[in-house]
PDB file with one MODEL, atoms N, CA, C and O in Angstrom:
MODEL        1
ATOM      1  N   UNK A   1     113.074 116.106  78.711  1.00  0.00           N
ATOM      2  CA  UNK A   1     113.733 114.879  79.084  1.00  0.00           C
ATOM      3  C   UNK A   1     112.887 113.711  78.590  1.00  0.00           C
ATOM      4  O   UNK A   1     111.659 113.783  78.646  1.00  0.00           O
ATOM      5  N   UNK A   2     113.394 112.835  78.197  1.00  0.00           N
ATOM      6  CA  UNK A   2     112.606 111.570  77.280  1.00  0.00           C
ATOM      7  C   UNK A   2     112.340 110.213  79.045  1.00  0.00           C
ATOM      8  O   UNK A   2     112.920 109.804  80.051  1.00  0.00           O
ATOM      9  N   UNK A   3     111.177 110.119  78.348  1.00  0.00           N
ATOM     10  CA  UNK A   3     110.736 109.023  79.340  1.00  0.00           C
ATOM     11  C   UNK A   3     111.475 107.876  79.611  1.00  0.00           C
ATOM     12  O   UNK A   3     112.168 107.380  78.723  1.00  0.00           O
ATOM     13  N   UNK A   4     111.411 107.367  80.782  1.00  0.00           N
ATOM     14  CA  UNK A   4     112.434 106.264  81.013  1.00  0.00           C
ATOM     15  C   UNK A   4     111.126 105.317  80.889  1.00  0.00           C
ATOM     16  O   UNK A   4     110.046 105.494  81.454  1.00  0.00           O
ATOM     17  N   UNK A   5     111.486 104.272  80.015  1.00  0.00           N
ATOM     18  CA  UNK A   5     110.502 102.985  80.335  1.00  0.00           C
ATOM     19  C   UNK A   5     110.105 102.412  81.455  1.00  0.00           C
ATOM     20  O   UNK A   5     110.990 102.401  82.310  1.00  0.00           O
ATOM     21  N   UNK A   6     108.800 101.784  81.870  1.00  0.00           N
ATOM     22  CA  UNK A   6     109.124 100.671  83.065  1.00  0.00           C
ATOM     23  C   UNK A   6     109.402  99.127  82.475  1.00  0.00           C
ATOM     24  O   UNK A   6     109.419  98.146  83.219  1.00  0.00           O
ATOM     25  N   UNK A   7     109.578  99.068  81.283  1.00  0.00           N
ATOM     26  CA  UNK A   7     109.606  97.848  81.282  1.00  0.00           C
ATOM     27  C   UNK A   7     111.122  97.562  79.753  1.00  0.00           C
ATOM     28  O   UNK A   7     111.159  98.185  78.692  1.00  0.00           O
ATOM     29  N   UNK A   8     111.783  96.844  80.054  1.00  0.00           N
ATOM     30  CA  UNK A   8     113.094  96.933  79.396  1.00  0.00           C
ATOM     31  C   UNK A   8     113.062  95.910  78.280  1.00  0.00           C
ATOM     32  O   UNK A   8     112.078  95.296  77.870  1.00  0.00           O
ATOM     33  N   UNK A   9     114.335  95.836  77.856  1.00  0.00           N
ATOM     34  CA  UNK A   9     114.734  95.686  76.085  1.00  0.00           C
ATOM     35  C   UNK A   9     114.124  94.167  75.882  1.00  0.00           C
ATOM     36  O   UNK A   9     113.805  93.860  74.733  1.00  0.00           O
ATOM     37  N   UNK A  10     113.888  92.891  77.276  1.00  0.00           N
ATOM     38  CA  UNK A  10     113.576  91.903  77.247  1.00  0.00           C
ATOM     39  C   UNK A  10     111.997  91.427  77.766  1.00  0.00           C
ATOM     40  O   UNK A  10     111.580  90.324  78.118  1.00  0.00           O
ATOM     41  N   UNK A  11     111.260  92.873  77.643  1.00  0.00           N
ATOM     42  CA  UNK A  11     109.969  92.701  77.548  1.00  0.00           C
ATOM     43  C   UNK A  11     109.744  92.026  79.343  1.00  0.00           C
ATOM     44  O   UNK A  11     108.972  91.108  79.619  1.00  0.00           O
ATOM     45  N   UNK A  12     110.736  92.854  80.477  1.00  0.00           N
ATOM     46  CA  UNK A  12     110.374  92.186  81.878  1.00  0.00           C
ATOM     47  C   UNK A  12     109.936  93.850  82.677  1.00  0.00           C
ATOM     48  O   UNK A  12     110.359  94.989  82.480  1.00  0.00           O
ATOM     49  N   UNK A  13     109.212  93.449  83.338  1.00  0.00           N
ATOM     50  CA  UNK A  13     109.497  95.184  84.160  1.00  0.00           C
ATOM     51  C   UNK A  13     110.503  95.303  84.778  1.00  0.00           C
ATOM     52  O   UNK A  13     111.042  94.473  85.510  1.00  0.00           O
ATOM     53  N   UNK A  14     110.987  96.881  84.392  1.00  0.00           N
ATOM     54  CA  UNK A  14     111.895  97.068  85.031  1.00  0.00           C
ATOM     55  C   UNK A  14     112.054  98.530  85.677  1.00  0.00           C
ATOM     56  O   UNK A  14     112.396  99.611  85.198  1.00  0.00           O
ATOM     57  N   UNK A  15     111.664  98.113  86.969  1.00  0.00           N
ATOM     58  CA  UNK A  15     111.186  99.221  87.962  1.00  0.00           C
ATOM     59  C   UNK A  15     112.512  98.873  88.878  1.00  0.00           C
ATOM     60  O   UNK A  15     112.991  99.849  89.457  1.00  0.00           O
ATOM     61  N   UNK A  16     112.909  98.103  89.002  1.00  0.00           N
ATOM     62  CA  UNK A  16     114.049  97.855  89.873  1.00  0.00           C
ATOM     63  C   UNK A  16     114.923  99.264  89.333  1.00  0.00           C
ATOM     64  O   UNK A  16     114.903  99.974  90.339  1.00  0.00           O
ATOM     65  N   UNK A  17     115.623  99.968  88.336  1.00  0.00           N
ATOM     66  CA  UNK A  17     116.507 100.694  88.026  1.00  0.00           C
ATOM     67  C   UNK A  17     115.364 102.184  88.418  1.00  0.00           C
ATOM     68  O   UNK A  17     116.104 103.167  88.405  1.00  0.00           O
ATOM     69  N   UNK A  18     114.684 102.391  88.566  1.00  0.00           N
ATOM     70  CA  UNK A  18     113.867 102.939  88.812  1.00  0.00           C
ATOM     71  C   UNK A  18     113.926 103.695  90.232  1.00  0.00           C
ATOM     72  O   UNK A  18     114.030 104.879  90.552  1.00  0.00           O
ATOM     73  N   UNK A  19     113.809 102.453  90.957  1.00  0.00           N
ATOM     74  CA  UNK A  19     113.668 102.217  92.580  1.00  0.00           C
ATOM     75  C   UNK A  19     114.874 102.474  92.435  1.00  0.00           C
ATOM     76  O   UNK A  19     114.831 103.697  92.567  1.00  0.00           O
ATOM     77  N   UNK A  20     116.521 102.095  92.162  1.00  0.00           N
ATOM     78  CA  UNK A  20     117.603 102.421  92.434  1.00  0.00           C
ATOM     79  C   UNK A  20     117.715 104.030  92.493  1.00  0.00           C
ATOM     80  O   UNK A  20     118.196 104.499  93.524  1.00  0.00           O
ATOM     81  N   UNK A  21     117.478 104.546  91.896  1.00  0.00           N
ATOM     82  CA  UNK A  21     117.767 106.366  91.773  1.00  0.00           C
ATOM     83  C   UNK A  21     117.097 106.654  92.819  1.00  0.00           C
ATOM     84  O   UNK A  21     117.321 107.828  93.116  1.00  0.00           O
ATOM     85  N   UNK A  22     116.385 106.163  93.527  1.00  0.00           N
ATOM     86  CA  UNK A  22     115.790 106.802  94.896  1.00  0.00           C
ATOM     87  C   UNK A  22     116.909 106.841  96.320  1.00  0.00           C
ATOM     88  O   UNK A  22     117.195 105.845  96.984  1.00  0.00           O
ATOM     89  N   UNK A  23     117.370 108.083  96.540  1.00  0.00           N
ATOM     90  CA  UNK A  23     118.341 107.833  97.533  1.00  0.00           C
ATOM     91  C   UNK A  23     117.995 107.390  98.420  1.00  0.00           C
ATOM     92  O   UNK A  23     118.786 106.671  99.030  1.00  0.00           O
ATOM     93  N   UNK A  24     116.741 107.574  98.910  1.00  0.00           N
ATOM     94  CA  UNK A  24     116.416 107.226 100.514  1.00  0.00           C
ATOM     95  C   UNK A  24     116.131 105.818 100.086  1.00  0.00           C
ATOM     96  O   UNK A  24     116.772 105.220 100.950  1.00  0.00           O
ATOM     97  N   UNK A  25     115.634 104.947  99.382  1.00  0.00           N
ATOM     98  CA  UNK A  25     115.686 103.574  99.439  1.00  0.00           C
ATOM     99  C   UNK A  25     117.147 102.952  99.363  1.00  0.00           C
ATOM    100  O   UNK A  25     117.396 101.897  99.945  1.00  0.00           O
ATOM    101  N   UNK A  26     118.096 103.633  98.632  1.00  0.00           N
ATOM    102  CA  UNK A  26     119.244 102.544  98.537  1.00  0.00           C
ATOM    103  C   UNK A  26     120.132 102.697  99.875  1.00  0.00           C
ATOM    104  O   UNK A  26     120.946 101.860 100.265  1.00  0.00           O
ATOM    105  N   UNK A  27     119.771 104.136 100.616  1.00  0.00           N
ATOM    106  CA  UNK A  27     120.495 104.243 101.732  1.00  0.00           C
ATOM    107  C   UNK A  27     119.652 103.304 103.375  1.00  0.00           C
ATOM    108  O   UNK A  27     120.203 102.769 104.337  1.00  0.00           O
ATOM    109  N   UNK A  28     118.472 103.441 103.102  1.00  0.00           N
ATOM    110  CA  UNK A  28     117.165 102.272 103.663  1.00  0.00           C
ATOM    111  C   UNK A  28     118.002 100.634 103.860  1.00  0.00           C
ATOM    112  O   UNK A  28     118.198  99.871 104.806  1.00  0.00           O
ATOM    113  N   UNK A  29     118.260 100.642 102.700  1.00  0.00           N
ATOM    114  CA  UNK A  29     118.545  99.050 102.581  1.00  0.00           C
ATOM    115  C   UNK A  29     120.405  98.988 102.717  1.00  0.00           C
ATOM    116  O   UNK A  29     120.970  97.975 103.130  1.00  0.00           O
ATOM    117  N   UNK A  30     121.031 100.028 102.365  1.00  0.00           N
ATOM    118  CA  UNK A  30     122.404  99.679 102.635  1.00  0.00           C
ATOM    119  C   UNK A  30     123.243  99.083 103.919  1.00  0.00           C
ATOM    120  O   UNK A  30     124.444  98.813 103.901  1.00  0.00           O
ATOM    121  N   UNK A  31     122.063  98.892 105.398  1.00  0.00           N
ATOM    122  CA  UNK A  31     122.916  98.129 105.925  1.00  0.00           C
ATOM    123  C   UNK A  31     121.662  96.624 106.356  1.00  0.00           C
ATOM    124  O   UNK A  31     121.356  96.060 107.406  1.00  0.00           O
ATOM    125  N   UNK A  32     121.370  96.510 105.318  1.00  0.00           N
ATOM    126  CA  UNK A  32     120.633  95.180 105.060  1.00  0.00           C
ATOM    127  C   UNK A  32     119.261  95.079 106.246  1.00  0.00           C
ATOM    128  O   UNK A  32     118.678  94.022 106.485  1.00  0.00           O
ATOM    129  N   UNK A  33     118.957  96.280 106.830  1.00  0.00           N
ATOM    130  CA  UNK A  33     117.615  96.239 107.603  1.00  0.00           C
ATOM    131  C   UNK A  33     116.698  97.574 107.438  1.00  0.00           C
ATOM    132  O   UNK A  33     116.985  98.758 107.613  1.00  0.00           O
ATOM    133  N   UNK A  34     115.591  96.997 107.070  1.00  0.00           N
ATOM    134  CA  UNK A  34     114.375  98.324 107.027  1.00  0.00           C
ATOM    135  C   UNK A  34     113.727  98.803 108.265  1.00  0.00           C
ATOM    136  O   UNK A  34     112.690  98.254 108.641  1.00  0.00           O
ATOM    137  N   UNK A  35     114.407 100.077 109.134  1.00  0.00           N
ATOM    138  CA  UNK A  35     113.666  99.732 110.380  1.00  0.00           C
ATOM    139  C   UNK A  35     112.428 100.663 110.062  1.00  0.00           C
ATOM    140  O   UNK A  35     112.302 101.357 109.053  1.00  0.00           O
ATOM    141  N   UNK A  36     111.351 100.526 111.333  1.00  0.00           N
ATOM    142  CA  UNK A  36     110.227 101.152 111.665  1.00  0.00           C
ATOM    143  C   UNK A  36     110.114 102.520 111.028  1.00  0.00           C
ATOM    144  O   UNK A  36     109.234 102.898 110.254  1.00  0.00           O
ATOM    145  N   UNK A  37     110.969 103.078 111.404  1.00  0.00           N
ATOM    146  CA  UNK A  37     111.233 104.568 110.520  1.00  0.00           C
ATOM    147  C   UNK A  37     111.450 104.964 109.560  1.00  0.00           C
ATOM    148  O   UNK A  37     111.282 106.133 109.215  1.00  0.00           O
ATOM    149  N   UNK A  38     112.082 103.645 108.587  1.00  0.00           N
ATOM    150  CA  UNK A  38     112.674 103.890 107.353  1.00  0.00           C
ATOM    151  C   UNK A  38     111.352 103.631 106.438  1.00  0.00           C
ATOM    152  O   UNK A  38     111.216 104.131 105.321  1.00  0.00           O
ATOM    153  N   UNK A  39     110.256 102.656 107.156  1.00  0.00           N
ATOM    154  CA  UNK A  39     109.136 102.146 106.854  1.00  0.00           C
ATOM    155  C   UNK A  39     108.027 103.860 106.313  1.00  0.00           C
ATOM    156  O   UNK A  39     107.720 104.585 105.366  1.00  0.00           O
ATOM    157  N   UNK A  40     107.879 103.661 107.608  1.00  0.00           N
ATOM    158  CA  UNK A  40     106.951 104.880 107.723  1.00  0.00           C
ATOM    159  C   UNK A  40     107.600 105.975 107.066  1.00  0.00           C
ATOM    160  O   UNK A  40     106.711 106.575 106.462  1.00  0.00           O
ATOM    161  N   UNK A  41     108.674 106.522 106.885  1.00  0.00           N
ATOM    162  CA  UNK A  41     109.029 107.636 105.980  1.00  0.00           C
ATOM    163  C   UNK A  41     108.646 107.192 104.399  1.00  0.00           C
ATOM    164  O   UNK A  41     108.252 108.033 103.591  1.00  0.00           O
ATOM    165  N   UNK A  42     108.761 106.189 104.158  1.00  0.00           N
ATOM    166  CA  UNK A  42     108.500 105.571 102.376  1.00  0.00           C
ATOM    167  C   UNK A  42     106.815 105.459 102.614  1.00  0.00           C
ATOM    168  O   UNK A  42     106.114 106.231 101.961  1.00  0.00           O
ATOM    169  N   UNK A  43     106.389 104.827 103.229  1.00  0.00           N
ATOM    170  CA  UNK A  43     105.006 105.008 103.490  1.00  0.00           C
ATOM    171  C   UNK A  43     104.181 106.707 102.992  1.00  0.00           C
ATOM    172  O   UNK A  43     103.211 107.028 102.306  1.00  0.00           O
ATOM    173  N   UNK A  44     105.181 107.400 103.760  1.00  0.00           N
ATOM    174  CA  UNK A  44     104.505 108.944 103.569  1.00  0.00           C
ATOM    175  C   UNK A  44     105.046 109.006 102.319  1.00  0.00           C
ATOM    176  O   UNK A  44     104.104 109.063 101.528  1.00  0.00           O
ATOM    177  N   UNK A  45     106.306 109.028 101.621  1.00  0.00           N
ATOM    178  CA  UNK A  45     106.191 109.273 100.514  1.00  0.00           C
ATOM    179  C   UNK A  45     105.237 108.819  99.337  1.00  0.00           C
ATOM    180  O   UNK A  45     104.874 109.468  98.356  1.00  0.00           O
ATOM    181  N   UNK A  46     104.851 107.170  99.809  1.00  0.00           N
ATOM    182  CA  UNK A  46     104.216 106.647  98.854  1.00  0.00           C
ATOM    183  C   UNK A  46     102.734 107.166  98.775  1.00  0.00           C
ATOM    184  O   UNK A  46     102.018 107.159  97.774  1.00  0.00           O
ATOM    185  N   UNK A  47     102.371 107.688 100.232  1.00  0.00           N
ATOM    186  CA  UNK A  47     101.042 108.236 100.407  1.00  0.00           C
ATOM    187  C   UNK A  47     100.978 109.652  99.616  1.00  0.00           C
ATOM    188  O   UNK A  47      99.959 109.864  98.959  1.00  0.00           O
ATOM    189  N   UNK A  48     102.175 110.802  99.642  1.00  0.00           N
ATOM    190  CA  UNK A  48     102.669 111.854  99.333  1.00  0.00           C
ATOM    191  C   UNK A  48     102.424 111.355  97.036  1.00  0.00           C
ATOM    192  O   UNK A  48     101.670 111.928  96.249  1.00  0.00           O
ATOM    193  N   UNK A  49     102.985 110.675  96.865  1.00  0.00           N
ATOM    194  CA  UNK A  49     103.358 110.453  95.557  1.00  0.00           C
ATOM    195  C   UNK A  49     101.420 109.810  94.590  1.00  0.00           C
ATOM    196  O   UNK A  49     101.012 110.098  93.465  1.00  0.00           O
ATOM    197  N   UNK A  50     100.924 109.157  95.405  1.00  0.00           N
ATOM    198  CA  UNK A  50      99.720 109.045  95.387  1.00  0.00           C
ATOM    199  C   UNK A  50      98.899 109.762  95.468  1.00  0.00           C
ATOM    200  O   UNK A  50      97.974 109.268  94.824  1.00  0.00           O
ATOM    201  N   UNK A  51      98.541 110.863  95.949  1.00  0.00           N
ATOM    202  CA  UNK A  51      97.689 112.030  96.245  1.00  0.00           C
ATOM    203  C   UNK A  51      97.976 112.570  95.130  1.00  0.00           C
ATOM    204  O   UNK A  51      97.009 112.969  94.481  1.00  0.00           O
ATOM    205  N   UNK A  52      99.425 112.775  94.509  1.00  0.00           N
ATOM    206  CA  UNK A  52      99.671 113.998  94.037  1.00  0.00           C
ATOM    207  C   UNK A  52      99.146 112.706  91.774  1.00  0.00           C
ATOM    208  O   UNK A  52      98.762 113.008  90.645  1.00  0.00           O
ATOM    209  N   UNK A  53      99.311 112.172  92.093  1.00  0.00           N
ATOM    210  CA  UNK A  53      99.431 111.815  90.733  1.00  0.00           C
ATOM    211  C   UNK A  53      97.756 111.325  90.570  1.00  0.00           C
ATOM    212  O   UNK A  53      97.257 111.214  89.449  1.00  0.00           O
ATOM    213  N   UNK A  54      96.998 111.062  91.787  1.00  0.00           N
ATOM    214  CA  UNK A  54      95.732 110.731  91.906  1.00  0.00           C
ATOM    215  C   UNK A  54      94.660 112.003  91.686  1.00  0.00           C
ATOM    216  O   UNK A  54      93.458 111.961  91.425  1.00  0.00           O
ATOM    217  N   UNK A  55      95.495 113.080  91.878  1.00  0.00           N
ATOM    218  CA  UNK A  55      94.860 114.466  91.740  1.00  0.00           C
ATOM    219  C   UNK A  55      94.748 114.853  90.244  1.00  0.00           C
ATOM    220  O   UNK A  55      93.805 115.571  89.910  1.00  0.00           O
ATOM    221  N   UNK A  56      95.662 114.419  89.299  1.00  0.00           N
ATOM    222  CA  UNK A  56      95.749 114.731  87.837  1.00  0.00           C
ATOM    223  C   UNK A  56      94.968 113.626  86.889  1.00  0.00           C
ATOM    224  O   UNK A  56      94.475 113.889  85.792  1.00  0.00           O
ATOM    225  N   UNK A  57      94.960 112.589  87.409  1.00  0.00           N
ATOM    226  CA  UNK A  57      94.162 111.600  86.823  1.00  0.00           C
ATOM    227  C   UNK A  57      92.587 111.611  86.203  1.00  0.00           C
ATOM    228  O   UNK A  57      91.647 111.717  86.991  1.00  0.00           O
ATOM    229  N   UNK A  58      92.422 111.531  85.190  1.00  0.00           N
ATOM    230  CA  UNK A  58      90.838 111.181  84.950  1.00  0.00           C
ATOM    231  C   UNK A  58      90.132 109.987  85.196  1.00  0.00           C
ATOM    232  O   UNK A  58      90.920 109.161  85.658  1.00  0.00           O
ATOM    233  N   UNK A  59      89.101 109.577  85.098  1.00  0.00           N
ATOM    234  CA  UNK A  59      88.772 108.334  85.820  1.00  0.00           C
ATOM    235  C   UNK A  59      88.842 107.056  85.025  1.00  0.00           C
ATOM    236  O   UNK A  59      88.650 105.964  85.560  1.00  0.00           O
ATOM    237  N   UNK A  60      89.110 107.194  83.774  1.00  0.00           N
ATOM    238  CA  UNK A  60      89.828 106.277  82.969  1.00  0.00           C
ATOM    239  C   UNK A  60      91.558 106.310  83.318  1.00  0.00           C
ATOM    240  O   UNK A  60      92.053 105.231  83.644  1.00  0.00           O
ATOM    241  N   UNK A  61      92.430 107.481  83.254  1.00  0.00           N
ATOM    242  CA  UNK A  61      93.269 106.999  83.672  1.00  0.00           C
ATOM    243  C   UNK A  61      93.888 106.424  85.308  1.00  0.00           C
ATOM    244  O   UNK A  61      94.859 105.785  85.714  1.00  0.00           O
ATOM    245  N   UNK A  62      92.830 107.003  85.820  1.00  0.00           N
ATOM    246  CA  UNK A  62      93.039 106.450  87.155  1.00  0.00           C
ATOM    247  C   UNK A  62      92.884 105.036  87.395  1.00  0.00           C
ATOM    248  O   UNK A  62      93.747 104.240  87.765  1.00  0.00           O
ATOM    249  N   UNK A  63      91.622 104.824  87.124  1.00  0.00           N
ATOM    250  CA  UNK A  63      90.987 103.256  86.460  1.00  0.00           C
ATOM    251  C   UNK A  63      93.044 102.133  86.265  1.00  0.00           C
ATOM    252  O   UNK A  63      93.692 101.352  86.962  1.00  0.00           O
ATOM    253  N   UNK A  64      93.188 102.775  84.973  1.00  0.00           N
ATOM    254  CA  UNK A  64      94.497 102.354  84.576  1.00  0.00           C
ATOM    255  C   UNK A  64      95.494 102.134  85.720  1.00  0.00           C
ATOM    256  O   UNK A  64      95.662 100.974  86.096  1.00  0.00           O
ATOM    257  N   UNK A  65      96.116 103.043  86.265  1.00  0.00           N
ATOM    258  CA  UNK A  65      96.971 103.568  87.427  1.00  0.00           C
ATOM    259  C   UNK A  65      97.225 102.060  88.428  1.00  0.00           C
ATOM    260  O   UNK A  65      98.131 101.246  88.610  1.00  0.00           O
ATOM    261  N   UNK A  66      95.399 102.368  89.052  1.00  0.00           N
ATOM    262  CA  UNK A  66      95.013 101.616  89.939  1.00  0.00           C
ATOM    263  C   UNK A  66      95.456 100.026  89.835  1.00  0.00           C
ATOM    264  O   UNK A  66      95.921  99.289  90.705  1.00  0.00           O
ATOM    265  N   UNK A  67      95.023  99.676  87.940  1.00  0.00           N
ATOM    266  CA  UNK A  67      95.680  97.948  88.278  1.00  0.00           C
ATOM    267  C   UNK A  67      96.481  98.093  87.593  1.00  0.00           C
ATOM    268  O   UNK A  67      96.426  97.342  86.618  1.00  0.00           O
ATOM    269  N   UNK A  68      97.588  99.006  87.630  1.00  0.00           N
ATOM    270  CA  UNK A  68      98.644  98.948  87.307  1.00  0.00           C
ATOM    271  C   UNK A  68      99.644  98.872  88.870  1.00  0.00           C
ATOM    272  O   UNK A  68     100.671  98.233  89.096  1.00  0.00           O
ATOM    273  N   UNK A  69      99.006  99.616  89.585  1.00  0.00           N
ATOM    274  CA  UNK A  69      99.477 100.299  91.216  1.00  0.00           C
ATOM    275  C   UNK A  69      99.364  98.199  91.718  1.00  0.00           C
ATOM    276  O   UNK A  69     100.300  97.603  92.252  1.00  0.00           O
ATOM    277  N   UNK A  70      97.886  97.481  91.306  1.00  0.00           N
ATOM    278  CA  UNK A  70      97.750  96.435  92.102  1.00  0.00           C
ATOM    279  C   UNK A  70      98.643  95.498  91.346  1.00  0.00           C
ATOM    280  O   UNK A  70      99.605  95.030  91.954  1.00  0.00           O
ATOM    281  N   UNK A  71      98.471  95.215  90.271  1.00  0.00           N
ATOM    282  CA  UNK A  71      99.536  94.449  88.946  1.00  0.00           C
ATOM    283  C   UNK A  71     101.011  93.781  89.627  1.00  0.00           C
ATOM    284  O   UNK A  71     101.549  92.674  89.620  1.00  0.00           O
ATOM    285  N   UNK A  72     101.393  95.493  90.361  1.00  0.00           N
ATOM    286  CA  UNK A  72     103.004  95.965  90.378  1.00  0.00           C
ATOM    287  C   UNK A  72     103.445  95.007  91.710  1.00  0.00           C
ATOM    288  O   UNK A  72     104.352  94.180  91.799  1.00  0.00           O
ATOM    289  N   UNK A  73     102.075  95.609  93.072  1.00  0.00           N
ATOM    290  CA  UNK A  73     102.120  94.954  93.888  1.00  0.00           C
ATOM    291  C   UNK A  73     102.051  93.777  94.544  1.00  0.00           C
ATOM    292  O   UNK A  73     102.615  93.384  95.565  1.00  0.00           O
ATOM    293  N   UNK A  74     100.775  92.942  93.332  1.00  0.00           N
ATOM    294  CA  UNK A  74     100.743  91.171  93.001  1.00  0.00           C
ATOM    295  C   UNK A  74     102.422  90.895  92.666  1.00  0.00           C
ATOM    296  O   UNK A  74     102.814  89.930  93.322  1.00  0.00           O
ATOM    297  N   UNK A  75     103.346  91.416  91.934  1.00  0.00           N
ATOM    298  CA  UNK A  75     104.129  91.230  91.568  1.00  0.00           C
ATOM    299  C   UNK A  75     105.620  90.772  92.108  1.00  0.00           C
ATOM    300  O   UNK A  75     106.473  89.885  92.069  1.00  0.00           O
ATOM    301  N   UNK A  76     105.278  92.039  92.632  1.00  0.00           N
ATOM    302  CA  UNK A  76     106.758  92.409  93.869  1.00  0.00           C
ATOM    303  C   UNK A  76     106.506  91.253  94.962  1.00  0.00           C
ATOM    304  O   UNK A  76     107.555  90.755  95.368  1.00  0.00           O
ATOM    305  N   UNK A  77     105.304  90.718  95.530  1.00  0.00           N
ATOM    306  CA  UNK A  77     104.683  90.164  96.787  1.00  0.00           C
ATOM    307  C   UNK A  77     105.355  88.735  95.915  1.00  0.00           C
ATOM    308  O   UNK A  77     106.298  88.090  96.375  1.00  0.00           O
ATOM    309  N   UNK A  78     104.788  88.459  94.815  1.00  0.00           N
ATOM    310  CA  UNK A  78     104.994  86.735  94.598  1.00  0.00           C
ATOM    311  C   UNK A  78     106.507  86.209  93.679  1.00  0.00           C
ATOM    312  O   UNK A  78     106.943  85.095  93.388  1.00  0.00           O
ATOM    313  N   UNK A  79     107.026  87.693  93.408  1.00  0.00           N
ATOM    314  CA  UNK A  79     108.711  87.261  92.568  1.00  0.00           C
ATOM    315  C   UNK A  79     109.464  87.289  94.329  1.00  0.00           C
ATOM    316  O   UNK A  79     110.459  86.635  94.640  1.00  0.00           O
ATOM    317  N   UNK A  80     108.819  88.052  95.113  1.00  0.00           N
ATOM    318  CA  UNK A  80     110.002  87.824  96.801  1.00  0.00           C
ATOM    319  C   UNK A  80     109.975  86.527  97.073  1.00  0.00           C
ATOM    320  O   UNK A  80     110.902  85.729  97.212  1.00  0.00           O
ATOM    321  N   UNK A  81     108.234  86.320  97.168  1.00  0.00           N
ATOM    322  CA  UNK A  81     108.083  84.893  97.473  1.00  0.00           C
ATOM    323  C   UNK A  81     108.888  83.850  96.838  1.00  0.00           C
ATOM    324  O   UNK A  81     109.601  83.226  97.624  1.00  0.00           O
ATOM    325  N   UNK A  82     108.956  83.470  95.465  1.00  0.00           N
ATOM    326  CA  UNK A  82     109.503  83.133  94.914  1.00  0.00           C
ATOM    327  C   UNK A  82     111.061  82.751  94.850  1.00  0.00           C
ATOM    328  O   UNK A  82     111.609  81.653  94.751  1.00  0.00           O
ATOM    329  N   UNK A  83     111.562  84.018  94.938  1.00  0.00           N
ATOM    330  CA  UNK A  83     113.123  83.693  95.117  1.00  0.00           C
ATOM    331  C   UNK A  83     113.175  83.313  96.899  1.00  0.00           C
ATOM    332  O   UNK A  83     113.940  82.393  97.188  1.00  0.00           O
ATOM    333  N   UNK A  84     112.477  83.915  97.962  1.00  0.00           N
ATOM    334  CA  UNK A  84     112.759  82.817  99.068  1.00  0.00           C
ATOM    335  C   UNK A  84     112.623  81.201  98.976  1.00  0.00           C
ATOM    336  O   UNK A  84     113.110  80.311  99.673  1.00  0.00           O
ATOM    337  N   UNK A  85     111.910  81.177  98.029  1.00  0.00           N
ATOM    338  CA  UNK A  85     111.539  79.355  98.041  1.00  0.00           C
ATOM    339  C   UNK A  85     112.779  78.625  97.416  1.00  0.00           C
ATOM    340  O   UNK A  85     113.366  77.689  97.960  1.00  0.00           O
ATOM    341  N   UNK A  86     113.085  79.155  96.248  1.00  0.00           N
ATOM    342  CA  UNK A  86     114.112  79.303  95.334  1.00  0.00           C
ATOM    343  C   UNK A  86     115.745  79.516  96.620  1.00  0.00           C
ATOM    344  O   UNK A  86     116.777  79.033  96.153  1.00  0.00           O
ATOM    345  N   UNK A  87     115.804  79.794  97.229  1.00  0.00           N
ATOM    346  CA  UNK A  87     116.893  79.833  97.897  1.00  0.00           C
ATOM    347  C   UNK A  87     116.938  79.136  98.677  1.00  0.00           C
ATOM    348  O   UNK A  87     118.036  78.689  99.010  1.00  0.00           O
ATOM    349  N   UNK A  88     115.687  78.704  99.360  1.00  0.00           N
ATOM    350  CA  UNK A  88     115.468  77.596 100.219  1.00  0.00           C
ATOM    351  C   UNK A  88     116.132  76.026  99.946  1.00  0.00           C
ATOM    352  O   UNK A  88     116.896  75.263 100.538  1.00  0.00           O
ATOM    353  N   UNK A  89     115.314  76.046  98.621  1.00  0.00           N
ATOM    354  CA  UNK A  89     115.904  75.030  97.866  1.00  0.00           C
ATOM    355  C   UNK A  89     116.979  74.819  97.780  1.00  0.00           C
ATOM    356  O   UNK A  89     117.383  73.884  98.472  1.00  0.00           O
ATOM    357  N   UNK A  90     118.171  75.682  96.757  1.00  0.00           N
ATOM    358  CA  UNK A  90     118.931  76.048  96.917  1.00  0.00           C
ATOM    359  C   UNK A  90     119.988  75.909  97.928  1.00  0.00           C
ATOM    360  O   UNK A  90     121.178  75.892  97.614  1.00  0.00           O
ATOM    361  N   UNK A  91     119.483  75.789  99.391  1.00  0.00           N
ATOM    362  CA  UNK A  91     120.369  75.848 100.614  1.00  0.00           C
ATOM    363  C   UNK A  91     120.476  74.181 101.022  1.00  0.00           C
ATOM    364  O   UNK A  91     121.438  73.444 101.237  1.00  0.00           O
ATOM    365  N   UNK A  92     118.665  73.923 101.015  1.00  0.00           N
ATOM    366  CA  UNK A  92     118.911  72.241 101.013  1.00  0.00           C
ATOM    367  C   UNK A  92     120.029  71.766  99.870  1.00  0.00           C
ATOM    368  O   UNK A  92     121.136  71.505 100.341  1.00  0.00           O
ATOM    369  N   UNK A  93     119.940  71.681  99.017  1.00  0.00           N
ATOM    370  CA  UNK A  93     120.585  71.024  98.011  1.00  0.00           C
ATOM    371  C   UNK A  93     122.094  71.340  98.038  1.00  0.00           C
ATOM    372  O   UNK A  93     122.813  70.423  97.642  1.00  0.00           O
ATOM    373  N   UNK A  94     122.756  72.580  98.471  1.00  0.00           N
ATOM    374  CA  UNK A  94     124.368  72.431  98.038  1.00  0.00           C
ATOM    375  C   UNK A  94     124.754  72.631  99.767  1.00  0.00           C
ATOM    376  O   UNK A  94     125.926  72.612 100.145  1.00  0.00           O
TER     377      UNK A  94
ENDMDL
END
């Protein structure tokens, strides 16, 4: 099977289509709230998915991984931020 990119035809990441094929996230978010449980089950997976890819790694590619793992997470934290401010705006104005 040929690799799916993370990052698409306009040079943006694109982990969002990524994250979609995950059933338990799109069913998580389908009635617009993440509760406590839905938390902690992705938690274990993410802890589960980490162990296992942290186990094959050499310490150069781990090295890699790691600010790629922090990169992703600077990322996700300041494009949310972002579009809340952006909507904020948005709400004042129309």
């Amino acid at each position: 099977m040929a690799r799916a990119s993370w990052i698409d035809d306009d040079n943006h990441p694109d982990i969002d289509s990524h994250m979609s094929q995950l059933e338990h996230f799109t069913q998580a978010l389908a009635d617009g709230v993440v509760d406590s449980e839905e938390l902690a089950g992705q938690e274990k997976r993410l802890t589960a998915a980490m162990r296992d890819a942290e186990a094959v790694l050499g310490d150069d590619q781990h090295a890699k991984v790691t600010k790629l793992l922090a990169e992703l997470a600077a990322y996700t934290v300041m494009e949310l931020l972002h579009s809340m401010a952006k909507a904020r705006v948005e709400r004042a104005i129309g």
